[in-house]
GUSELUM-454437 format. One line per field, with one value per residue (C-alpha): residue number from 1; x, z, y. Coordinates in nm, 2 decimals. Each point is the difference from the previous one (the first is absolute). Example, Ala and Ser with C-alpha at 12.3 -4.5 7.8 and 13.67 -1.06 7.14 Angstrom:
2
pos (1:2)
X (1.23:0.14)
Z (0.78:-0.07)
Y (-0.45:0.34)
This chain:
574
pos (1:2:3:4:5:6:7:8:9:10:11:12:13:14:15:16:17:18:19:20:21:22:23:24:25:26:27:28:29:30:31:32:33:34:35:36:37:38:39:40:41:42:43:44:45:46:47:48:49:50:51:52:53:54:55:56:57:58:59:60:61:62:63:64:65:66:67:68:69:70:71:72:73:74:75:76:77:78:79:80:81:82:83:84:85:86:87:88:89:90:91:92:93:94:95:96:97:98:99:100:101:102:103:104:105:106:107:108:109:110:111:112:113:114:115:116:117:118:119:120:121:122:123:124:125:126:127:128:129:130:131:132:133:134:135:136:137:138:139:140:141:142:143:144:145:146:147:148:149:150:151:152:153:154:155:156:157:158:159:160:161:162:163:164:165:166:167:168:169:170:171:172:173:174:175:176:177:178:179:180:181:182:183:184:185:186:187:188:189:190:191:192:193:194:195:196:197:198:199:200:201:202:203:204:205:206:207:208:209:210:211:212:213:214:215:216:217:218:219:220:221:222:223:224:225:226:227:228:229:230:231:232:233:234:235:236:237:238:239:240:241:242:243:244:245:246:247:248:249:250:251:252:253:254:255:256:257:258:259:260:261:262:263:264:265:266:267:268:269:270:271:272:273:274:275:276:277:278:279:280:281:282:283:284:285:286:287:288:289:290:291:292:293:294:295:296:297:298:299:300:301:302:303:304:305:306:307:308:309:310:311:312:313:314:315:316:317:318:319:320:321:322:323:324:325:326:327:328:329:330:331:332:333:334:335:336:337:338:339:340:341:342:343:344:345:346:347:348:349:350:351:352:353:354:355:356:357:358:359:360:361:362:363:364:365:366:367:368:369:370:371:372:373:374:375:376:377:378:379:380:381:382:383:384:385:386:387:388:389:390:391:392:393:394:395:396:397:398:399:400:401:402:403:404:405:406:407:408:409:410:411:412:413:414:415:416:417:418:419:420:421:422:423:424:425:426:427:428:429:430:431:432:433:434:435:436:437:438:439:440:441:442:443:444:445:446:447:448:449:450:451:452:453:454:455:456:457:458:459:460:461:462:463:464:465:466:467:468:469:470:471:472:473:474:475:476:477:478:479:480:481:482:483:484:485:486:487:488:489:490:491:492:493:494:495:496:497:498:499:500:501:502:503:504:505:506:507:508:509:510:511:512:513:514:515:516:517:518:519:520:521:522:523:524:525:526:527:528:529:530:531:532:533:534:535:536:537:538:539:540:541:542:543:544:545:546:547:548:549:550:551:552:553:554:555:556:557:558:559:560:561:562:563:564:565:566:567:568:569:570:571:572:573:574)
X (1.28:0.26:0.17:0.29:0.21:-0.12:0.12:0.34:0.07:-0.13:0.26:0.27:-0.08:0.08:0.30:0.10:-0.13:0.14:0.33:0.00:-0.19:0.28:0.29:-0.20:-0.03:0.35:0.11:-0.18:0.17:-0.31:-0.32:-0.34:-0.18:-0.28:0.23:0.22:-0.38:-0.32:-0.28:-0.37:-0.09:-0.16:0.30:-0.08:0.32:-0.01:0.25:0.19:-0.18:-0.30:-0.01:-0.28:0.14:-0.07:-0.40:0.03:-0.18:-0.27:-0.30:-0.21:-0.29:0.19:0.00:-0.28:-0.18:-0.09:-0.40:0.05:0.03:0.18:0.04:0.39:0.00:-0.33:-0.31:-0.14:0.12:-0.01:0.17:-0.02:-0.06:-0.37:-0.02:0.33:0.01:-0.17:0.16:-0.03:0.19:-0.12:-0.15:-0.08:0.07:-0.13:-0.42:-0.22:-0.02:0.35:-0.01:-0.23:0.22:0.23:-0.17:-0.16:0.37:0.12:-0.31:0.03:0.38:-0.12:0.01:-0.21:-0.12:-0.17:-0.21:0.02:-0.14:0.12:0.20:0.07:0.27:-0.09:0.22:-0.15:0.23:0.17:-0.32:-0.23:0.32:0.01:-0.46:0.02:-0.18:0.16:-0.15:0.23:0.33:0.17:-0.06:0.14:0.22:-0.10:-0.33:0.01:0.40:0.11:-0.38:-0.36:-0.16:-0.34:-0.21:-0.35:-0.29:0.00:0.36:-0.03:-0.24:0.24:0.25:-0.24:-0.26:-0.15:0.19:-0.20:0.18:-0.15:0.20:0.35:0.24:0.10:0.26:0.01:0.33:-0.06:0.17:-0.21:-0.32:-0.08:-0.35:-0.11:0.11:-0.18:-0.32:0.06:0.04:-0.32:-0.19:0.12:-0.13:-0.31:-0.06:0.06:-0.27:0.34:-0.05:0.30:-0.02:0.09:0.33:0.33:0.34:0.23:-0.04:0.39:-0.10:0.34:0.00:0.26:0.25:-0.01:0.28:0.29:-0.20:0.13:-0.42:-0.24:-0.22:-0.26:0.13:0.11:-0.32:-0.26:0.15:-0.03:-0.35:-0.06:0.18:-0.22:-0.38:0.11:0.07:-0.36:-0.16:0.15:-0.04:-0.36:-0.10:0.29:0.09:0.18:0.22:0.36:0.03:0.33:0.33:0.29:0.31:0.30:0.10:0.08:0.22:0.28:-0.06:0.09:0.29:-0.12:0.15:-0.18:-0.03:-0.19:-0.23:-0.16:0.06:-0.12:-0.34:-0.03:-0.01:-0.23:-0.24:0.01:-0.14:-0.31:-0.07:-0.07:-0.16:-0.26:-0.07:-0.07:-0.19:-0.20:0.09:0.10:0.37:-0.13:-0.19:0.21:0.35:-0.12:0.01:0.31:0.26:0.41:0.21:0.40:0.27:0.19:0.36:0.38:0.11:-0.18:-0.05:-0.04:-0.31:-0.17:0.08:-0.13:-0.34:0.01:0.09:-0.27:-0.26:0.09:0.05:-0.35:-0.18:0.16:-0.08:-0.37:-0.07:0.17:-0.03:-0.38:-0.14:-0.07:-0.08:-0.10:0.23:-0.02:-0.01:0.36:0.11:0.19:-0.09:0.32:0.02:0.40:0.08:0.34:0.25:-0.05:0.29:0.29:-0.09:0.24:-0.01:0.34:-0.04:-0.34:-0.02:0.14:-0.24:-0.22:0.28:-0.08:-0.34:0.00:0.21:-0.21:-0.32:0.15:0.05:-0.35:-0.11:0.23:-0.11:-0.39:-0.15:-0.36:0.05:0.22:0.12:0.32:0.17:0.05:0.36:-0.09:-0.13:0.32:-0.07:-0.40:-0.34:0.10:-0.06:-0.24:0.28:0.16:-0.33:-0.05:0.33:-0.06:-0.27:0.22:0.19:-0.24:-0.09:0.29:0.09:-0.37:0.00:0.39:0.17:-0.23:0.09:-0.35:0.00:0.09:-0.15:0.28:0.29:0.24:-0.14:0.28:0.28:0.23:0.06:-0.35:-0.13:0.24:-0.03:-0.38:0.02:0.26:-0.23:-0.26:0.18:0.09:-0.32:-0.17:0.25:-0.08:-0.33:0.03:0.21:-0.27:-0.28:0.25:-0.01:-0.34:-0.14:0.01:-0.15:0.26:0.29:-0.11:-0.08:0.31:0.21:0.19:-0.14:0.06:0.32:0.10:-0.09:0.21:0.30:-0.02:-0.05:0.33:0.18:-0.10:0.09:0.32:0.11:-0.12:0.18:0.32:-0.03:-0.03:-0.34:0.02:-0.27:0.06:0.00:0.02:0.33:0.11:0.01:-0.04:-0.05:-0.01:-0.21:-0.35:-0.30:-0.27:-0.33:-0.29:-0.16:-0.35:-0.20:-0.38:-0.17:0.01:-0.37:-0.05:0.03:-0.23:-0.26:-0.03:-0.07:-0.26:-0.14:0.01:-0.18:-0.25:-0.08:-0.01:-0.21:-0.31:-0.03:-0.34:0.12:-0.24:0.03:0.39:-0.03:-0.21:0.21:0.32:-0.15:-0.06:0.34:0.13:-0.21:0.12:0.33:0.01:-0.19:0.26:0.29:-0.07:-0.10:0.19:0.06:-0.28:-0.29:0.16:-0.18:-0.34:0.06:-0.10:0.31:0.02:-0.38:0.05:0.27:-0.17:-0.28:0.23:0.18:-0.33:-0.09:0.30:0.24:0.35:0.32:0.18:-0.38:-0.03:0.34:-0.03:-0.29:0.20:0.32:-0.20:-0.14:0.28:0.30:0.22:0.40:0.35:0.10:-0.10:0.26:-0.03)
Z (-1.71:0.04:-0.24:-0.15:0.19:0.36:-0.24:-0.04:0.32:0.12:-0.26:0.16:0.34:-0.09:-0.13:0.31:0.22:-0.16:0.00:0.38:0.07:-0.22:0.22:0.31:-0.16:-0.07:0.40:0.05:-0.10:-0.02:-0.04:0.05:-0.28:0.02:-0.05:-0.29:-0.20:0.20:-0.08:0.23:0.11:-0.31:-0.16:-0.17:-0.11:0.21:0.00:0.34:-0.04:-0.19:-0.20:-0.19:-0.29:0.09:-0.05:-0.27:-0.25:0.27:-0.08:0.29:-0.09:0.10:0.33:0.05:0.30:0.28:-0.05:-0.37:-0.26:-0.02:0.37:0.01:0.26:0.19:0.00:0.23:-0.05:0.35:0.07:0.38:0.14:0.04:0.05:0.09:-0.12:0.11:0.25:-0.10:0.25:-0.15:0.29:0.06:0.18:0.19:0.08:-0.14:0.32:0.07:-0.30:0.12:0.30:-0.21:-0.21:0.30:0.11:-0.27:-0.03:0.33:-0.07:-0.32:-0.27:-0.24:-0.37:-0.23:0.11:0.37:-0.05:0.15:-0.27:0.08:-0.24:0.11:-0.12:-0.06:0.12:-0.16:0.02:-0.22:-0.22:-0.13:-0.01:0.24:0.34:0.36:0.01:-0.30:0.09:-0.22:0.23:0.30:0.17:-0.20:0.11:0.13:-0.12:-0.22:-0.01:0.20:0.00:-0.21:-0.21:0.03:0.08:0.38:0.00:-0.14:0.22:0.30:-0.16:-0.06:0.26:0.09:-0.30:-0.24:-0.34:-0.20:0.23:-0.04:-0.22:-0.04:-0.18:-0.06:-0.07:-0.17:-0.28:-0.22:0.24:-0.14:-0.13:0.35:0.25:-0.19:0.00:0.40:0.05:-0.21:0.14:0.35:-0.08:-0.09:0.34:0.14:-0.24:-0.20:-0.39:-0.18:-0.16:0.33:0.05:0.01:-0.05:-0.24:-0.18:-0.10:-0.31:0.01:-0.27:-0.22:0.29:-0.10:-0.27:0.31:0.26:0.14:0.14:-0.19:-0.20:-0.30:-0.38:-0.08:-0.28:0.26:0.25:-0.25:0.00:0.37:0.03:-0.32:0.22:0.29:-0.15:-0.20:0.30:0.23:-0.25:-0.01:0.32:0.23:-0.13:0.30:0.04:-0.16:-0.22:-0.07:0.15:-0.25:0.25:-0.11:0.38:-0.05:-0.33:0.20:0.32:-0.23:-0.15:-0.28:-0.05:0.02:-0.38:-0.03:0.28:-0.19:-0.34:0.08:0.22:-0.32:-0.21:0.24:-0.04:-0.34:-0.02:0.18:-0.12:-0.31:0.14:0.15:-0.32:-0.20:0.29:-0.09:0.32:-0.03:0.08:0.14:0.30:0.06:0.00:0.26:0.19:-0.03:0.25:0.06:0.26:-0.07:0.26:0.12:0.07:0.05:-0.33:0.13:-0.32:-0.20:0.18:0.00:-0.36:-0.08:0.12:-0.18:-0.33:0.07:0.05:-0.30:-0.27:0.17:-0.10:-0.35:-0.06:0.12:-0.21:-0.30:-0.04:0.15:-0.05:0.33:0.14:0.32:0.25:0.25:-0.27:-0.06:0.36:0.09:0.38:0.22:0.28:0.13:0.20:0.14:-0.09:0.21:-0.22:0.11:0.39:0.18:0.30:0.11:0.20:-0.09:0.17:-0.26:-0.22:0.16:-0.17:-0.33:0.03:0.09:-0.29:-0.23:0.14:-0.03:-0.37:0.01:0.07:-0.26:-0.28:0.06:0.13:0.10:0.26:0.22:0.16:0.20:0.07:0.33:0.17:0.05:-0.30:-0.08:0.32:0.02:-0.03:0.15:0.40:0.08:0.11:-0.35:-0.20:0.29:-0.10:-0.40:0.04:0.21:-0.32:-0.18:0.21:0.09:-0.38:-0.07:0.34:0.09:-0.31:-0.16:-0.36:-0.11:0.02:-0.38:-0.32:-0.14:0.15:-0.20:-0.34:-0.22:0.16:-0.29:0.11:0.14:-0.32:-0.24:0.18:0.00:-0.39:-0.02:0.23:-0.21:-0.31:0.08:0.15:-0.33:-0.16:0.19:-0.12:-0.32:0.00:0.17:-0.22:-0.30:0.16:-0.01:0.33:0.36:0.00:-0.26:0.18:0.33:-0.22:-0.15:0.42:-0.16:0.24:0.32:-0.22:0.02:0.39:0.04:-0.15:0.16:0.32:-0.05:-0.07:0.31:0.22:-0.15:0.07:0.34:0.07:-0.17:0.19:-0.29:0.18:0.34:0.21:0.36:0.30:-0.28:-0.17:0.14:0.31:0.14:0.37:0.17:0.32:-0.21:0.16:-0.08:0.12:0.13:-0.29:-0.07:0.00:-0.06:0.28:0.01:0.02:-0.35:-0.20:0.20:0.11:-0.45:-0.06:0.28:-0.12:-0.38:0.15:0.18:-0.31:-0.25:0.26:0.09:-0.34:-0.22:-0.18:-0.29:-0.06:-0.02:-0.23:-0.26:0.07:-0.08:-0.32:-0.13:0.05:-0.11:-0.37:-0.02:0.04:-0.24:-0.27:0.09:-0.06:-0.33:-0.11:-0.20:0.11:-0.20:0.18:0.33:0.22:0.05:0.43:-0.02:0.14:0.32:0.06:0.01:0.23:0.25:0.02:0.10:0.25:0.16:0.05:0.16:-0.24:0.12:-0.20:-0.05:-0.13:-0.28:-0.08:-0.05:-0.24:-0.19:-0.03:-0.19:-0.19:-0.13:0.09:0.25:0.09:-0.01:-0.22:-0.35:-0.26:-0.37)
Y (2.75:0.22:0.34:-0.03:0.20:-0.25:-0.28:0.12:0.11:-0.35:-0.18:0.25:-0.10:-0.37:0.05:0.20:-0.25:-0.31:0.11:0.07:-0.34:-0.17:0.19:-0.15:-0.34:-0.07:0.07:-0.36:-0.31:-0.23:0.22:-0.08:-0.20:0.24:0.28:-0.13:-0.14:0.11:-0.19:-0.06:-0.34:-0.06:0.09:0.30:0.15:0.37:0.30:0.11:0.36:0.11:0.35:0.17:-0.12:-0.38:0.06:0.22:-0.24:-0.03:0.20:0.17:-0.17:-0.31:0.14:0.24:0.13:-0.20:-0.14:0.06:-0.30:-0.15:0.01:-0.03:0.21:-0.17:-0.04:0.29:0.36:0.03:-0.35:-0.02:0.38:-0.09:-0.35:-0.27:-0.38:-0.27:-0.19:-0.36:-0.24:-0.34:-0.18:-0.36:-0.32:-0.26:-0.01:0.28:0.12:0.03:0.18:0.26:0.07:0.10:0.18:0.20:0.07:0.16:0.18:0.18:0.09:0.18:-0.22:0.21:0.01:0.25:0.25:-0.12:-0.33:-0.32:-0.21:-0.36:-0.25:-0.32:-0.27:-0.37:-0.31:-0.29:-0.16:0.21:0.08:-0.36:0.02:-0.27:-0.01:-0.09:-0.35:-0.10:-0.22:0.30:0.26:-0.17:0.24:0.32:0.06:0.38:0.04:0.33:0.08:-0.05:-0.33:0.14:-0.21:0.02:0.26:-0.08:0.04:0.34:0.10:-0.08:0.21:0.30:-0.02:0.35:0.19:0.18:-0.12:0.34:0.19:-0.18:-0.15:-0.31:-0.14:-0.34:-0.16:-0.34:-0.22:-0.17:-0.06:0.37:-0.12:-0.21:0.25:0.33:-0.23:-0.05:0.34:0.16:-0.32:0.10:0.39:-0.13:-0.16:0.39:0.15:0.14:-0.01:-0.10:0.35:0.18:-0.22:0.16:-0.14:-0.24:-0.33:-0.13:-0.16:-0.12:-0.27:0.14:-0.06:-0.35:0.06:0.10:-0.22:-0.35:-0.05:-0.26:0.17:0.04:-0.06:0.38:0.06:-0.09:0.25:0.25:-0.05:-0.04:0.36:0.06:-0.08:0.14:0.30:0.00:-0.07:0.24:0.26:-0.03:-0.07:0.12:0.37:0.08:-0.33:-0.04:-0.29:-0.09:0.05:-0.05:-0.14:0.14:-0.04:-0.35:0.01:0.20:-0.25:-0.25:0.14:0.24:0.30:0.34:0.03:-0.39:0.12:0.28:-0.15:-0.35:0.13:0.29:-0.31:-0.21:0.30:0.04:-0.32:0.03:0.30:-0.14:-0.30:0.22:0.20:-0.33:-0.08:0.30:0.25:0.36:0.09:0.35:-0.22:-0.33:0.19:0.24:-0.34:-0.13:0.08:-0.12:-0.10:0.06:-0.04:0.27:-0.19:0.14:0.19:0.36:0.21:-0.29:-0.11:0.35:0.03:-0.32:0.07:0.33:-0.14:-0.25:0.26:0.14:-0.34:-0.07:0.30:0.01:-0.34:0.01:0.33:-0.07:-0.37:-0.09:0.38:0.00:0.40:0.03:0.14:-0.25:-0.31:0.18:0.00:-0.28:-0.04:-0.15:-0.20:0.02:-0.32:0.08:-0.30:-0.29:-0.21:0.20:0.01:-0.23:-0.25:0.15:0.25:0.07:0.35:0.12:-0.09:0.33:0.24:-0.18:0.03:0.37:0.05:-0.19:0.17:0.34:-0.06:-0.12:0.34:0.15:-0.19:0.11:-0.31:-0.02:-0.29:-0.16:-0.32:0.00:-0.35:-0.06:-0.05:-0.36:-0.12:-0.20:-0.22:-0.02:0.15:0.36:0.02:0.30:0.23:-0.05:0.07:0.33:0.11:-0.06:0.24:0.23:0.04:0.10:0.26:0.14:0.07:0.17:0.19:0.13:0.00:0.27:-0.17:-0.07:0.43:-0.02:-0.18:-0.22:0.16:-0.17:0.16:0.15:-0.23:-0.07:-0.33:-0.15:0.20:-0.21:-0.28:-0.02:0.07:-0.31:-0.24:0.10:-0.10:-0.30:-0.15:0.08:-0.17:-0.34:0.03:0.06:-0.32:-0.19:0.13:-0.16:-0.38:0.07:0.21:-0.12:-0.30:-0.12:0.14:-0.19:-0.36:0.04:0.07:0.28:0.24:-0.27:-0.01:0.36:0.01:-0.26:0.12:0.31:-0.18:-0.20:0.31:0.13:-0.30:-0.03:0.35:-0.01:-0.36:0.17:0.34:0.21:0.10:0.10:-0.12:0.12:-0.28:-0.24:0.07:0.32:0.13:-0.34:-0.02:-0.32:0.08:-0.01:0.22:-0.22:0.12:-0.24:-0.11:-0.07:-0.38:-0.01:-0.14:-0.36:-0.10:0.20:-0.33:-0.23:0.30:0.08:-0.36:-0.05:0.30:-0.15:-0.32:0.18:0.23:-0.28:-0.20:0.29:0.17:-0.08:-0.28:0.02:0.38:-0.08:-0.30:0.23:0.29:-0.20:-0.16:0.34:0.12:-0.33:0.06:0.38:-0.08:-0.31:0.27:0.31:-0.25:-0.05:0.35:0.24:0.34:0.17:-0.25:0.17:0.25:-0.18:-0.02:-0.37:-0.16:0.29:-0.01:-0.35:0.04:0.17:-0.18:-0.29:0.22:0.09:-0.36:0.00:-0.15:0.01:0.08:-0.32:-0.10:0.26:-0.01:-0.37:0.10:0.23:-0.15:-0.34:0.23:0.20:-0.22:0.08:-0.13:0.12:0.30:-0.07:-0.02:-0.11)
């Protein structure tokens, strides 16, 4: 990338530079670990300062122009002169109509998505999560907690009542119940006169988070090919709708480091990829679909390099190993949730510099959306000022700081360009070791990648209980008057309004157009369960689903379906 003559003046400066840095460095009896062996959270071995001559083995193709595969530099040439990210604030708690109010809020303080349009990224409670319903002694005391109490058609048309869904996005934020709650939502449509083909928004699909997640949940090979139908399904009848959202998010908020987030979810991809091309579906139309969410946490240039080198593994992978062309089956679409993990209950004010920190490098990296963690999230569901001033954070970066002037600003850094090459390296290194045990579904059988979380995870609580990691208000910088703000509680009547509401439902629907409804879903889901992943894509198993949804089928109902079906418990290991 660079002449000869650059080269050796770059190998000159170095030597000029460490001498005077090692003059420095012996005035100081016990330096700095980070200055004696440098390394990121993920510990990536790094240098104290970068030269030309550090990325001199990189080749500008590697790195290319911003909009151009393989979108190191972004996905947009224009990044954010002409349009900014979508503000995504994930929103829910309590009744669906409590909900709403919330969602309204934000809505009126600017919360804003592409093109103008209103997005919304509802999140389902503890409830749904586990595909039960609030009548069930398990949901005592979580009904309406971490996520809106929604499980049926009625309740979604609480929730949405007088919104046109073709004009607005919707997110919905579910576990495993991915299936039941997509059925409630094009059965709810229907009710407006709304096709399924004019819906916008995101399915999770999140059944490969089963390998790093404590939940109950389906036998790994039968998630596969729920991801698998939904997929089919949406791509045929739901062109505008995004199937799948691979969760890298959670691997770092359970301890993964920054490499296993992009390696494992790479990995995780990889593997329904093929799926759904035995299943017989193109990887120019499904991949156009898929989207990720990564965190955004503490180590700065490590974050916005790691979703750079992702951008870039991703489109090389797609291209070269499934043939795939199109440009935005190449794109890998990102969702930055800023760390919620490394927020603190101590002094949680403080948690809004972290936050603006880790939104700022958001921006940097080339993100297309945005969710902002709220100061209070390490105490309770975040109050409204909290969630206001999340937004305000947002804002204040796209509208004051004139850094979204530039594409990829941080191009041509010797550092963030060496270090994206390194994160890169090493991610594809993980899976080529989990595509030698065997791919994915293997590696999660066998809990080596729980396994590698874990460890990382360890690593990182030991060197925060020793104090080799700072964490401020926790270990350092200590203070013991602690500002605690008011925190949040969902109204008390949530729990006993849902399951009056459940009664009333279960009690007034047509009880023989539910009873046939049910039996079909019951047969398509005992038929999906045994197919293989070429007999895939025939729509029977969602076509059945909605027709349960619109006789009113709740949640905990289908899931119950499913989960005899398919099988369903704790993490499944051989």
């Amino acid at each position: 990338m660079f002449d000869k003559e650059t080269l050796d003046k770059s190998v000159e400066a170095l030597a000029k530079w460490s001498e005077e840095y090692k003059r420095i460095s012996t005035k100081f009896a016990n330096p700095p670990v980070n200055a004696v062996t440098p390394k990121t959270n993920s510990d990536i071995p790094i240098r104290n300062c970068y030269f030309p001559h550090d990325i001199e083995d990189i080749d500008f193709t590697d790195i290319g122009a911003p909009g151009s595969y393989p979108f190191t530099r972004g996905n947009l040439a224009t990044q954010y002169q002409f349009m900014g990210w979508a503000n995504q604030p994930v929103i829910g708690y309590g009744l669906p109509e409590h909900t709403r109010e919330r969602m309204d809020l934000l809505a009126s303080e600017g919360m804003i998505g592409y093109f103008g349009s209103y997005f919304y990224n509802l999140v389902y409670d503890l409830v749904s999560h586990e595909g039960i319903d609030p009548d069930h002694p398990g949901a005592k005391g979580r009904v309406g907690q971490c996520g809106m109490a929604v499980y049926s058609v009625e309740d979604m048309a609480r929730l949405f009542e007088g919104m046109d869904l073709s004009k607005i996005n919707v997110v919905h934020i579910t576990s495993y119940q991915v299936i039941p709650v997509l059925a409630q939502y094009i059965a709810y449509a229907r009710t407006q006169g709304i096709d399924a083909s004019e819906l916008r928004g995101n399915t999770m699909n999140w059944y490969h988070k089963s390998a790093f997640d404590g939940m109950s949940c389906f036998p790994p090979d039968q998630g596969l090919k729920l991801a698998v139908e939904l997929v089919a399904f949406c791509s045929k009848n739901m062109p505008r709708w995004n199937t799948t959202n691979f969760f890298g998010y959670e691997i770092e908020e359970a301890g993964g480091s920054a490499v296993q987030e992009i390696g494992f979810v790479l990995a995780a991809a990889v593997s329904l990829t093929k799926a759904c091309i035995k299943a017989g579906l193109s990887a120019d139309v499904f991949l156009k679909r898929f989207g990720f969410q990564f965190s955004q946490a503490n180590d700065f240039f490590e974050q916005i390099a790691k979703i750079r080198a992702f951008r870039k593994i991703w489109a090389r992978t797609m291209h070269e190993r499934f043939g795939a062309s199109d440009h935005h089956a190449l794109q890998a679409r990102i969702h930055t949730h800023t760390s919620g993990a490394v927020l603190t209950a101590q002094q949680p004010l403080v948690n809004l510099i972290r936050t603006s920190i880790h939104a700022l490098g958001a921006v940097l990296s080339g993100t297309q959306a945005m969710e902002v963690s709220a100061y209070d999230e390490a105490l309770a569901i975040p109050t409204l000022d909290a969630a206001t001033l999340s937004l305000r954070v947002q804002q204040v970066i796209e509208e004051e700081t004139n850094v979204t002037a530039v594409s990829d600003p941080l191009a041509g850094s010797w550092y963030v360009e060496s270090l994206t090459d390194q994160l890169a390296k090493q991610a594809l290194a993980l899976v080529k070791e989990i595509e030698s045990m065997g791919g994915y579904i293997e590696a999660e059988l066998n809990g080596w990648i729980r396994a590698e979380i874990e460890t990382s995870a360890a690593k990182w609580r030991d060197g925060v209980d020793t104090g080799n990691i700072k964490v401020v208000g926790l270990n350092s910088h200590v203070s013991q008057d602690e500002d605690r703000s008011d925190t949040f509680a969902v109204p008390a009547e949530t729990e006993q309004i849902a399951k009056e509401r459940m009664a009333k439902l279960k009690e007034t629907r047509d009880k023989e157009r539910f009873e046939k409804a049910m039996e079909r879903f019951s047969i398509a889901a005992k038929q999906f369960s045994t197919k293989a992943l070429e007999s895939l894509g025939d729509n029977q198993l969602m076509e059945a689903a909605i027709d349960a949804a619109s006789a009113y089928a709740t949640t905990g109902e289908m899931m119950s379906v499913l989960k005899e079906a398919c099988g369903w418990g704790p993490p499944h290991r051989k």
